[in-house]
C-alpha positions in Angstrom: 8.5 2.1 13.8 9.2 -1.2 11.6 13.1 -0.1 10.2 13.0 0.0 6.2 16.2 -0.8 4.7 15.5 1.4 1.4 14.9 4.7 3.7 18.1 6.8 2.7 18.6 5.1 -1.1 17.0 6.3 -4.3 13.7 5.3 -4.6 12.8 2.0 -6.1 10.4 2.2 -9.3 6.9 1.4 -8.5 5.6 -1.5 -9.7 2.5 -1.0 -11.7 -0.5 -2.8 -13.7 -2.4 0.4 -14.8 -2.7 3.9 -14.4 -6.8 4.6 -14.2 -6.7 8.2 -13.4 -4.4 11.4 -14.2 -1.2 11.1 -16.0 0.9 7.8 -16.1 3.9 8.5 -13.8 7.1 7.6 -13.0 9.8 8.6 -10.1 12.5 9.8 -12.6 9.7 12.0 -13.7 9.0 13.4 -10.2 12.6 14.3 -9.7 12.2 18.2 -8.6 9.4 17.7 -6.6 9.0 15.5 -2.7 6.5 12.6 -3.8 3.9 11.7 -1.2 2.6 8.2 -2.1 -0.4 6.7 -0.5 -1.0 3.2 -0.4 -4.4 1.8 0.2 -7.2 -0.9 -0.4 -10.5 -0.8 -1.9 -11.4 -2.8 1.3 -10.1 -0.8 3.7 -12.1 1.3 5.9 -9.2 3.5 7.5 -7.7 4.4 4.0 -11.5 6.3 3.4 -12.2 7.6 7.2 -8.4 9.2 7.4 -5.2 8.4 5.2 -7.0 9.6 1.6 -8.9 12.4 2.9 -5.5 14.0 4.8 -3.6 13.0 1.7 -6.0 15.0 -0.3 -5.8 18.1 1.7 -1.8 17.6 1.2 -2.5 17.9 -2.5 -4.4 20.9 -2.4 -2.6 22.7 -0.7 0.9 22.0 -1.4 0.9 20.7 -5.2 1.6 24.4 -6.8 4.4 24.3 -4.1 6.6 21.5 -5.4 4.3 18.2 -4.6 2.9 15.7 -6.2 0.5 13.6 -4.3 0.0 9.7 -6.5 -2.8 7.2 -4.8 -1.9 3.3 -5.3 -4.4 1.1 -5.0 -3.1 -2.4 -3.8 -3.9 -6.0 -2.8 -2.4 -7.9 0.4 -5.9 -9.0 1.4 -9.0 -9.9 0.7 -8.6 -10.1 -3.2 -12.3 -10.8 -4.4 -12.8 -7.7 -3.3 -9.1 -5.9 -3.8 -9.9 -5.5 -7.6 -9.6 -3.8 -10.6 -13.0 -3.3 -11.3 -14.1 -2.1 -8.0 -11.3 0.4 -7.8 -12.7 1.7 -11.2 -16.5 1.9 -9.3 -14.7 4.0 -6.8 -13.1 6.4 -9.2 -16.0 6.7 -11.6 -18.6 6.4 -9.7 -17.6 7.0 -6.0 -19.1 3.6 -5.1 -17.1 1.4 -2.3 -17.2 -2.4 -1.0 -17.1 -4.6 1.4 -16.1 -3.1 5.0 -15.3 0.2 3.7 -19.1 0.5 2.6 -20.4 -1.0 6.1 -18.2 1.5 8.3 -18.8 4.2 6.3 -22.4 3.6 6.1 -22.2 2.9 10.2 -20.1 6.3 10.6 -22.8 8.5 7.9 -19.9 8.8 6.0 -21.7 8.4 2.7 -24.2 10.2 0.6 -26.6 8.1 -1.1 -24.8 5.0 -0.7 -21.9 7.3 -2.2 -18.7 8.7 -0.9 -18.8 12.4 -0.8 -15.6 13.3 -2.6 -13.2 12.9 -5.4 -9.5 11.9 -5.5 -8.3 14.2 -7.0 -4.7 13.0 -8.4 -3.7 10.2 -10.4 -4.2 6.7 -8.8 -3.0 3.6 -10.4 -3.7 0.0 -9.5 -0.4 -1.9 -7.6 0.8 -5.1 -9.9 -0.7 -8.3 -8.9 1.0 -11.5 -9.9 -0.7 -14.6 -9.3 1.8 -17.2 -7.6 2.8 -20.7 -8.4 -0.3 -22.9 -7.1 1.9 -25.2 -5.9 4.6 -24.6 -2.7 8.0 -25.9 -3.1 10.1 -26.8 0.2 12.2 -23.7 -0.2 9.4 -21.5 0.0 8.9 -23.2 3.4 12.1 -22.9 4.6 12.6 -19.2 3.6 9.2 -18.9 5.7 10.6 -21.1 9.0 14.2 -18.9 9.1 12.1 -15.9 9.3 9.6 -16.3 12.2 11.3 -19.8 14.0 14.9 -18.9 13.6 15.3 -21.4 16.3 13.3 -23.9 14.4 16.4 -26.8 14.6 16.5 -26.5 18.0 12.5 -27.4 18.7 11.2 -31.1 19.4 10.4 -33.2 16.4 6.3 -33.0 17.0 7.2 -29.0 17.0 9.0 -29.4 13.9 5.8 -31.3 11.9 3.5 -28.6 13.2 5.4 -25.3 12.9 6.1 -26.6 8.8 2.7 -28.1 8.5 1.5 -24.5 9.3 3.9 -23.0 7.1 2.5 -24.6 4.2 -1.3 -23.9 5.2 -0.4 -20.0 5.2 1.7 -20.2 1.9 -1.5 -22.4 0.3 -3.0 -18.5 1.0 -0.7 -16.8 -0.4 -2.4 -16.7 -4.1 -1.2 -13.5 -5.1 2.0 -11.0 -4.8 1.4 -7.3 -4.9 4.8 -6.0 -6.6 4.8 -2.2 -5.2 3.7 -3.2 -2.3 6.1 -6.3 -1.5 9.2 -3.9 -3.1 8.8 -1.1 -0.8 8.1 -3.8 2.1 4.8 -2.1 3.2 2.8 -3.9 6.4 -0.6 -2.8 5.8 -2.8 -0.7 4.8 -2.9 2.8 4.6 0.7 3.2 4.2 2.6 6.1 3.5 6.1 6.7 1.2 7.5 9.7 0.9 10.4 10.6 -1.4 12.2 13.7 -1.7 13.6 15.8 -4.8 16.5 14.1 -5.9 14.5 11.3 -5.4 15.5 9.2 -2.3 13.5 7.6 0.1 12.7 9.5 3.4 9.6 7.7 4.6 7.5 4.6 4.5 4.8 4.4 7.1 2.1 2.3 8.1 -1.2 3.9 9.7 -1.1 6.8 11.8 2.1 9.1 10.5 1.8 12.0 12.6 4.9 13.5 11.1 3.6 13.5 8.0 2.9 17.6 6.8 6.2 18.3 8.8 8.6 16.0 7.0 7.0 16.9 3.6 7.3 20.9 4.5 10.6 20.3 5.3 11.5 18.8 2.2 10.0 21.2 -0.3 12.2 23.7 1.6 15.1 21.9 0.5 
């Protein structure tokens, strides 16, 4: 498990570019109740075989018992197909894209080209800020301290291709998702959970097997 700083401090507010379904929301106005919020793609097969299906069922069955259950759609990935509009074809229309439409069609896991079920609770899309087009050294820099901390200590020729490939994967790096970056997710699905008083108990990427007992626990508190 990837150690979040935030876990154990108030919640930070999400970052977000538009609410398209259910009630605009905010965490001050959640206080009272645990928050469960998933974090997915449009393009993300997993987030429709497992995460938004379980996290449906959470809603159902524990939202008249203090939780509310809010779906972000975001963008690390894959942005031509990450969008706006084709979150809104999924909402209105049930209609998914890309890989999620091949490996649910694979898997029979749509009707009529369709997916078979609603999401039920509000779901807004994650803020995406397009990036400076053009990559300054301390970008770079930031990026070497990070994964070649010992980057001073490497040969010259090391030095040239370890930066040169730094600035080939920052050239990528067109867009910032703000929710997503703030709450330091590492894929998707991802799971946050937040308690009454509103501090930060979880944030998990994939699988959370712990996921109906932590949130039990907390709507006994």
């Amino acid at each position: 498990m990837v150690h979040i700083p935030l876990i154990g401090k108030k919640a930070p507010e999400l970052q977000i570019s538009m609410w398209l379904q259910g009630n605009a929301s905010n965490l001050e106005h959640e206080l009272g109740r645990v928050v469960l919020i998933e974090v997915f793609q449009v393009n993300c097969p997993g987030c429709f075989l497992y995460s938004l299906p379980q996290a449906i069922d959470l809603h159902q069955r524990y939202s008249d018992k203090g939780l509310t259950v809010l779906g972000i759609a975001t963008a690390f990935e894959d942005f031509e197909l990450n969008t706006l509009d084709n979150l809104k074809l999924l909402l209105e229309q049930h209609i998914v894209v890309g890989e999620t439409n091949r490996v649910l069609t694979e898997n029979n896991r749509l009707i009529d080209g369709r997916l078979p079920y609603h999401i039920p609770f509000a779901v807004a899309m994650d803020k995406i800020n397009t990036l400076a087009s053009v990559v300054s050294e301390d970008q770079v820099s930031r990026l070497i301290r990070q994964y070649v901390p010992d980057f001073i200590q490497r040969k010259e020729a090391e030095k040239i291709q370890i930066k040169s490939n730094a600035i080939n994967y920052l050239n990528t790096q067109l867009y910032s998702a703000e929710s997503f970056k703030l709450y330091q997710l590492q894929g998707t699905p991802s799971h946050i959970i937040i308690d009454k008083k509103g501090i930060l108990k979880a944030c998990e990427f994939g699988h959370f097997t712990d996921i109906e007992w932590l949130i039990t626990n907390l709507l006994t508190e």
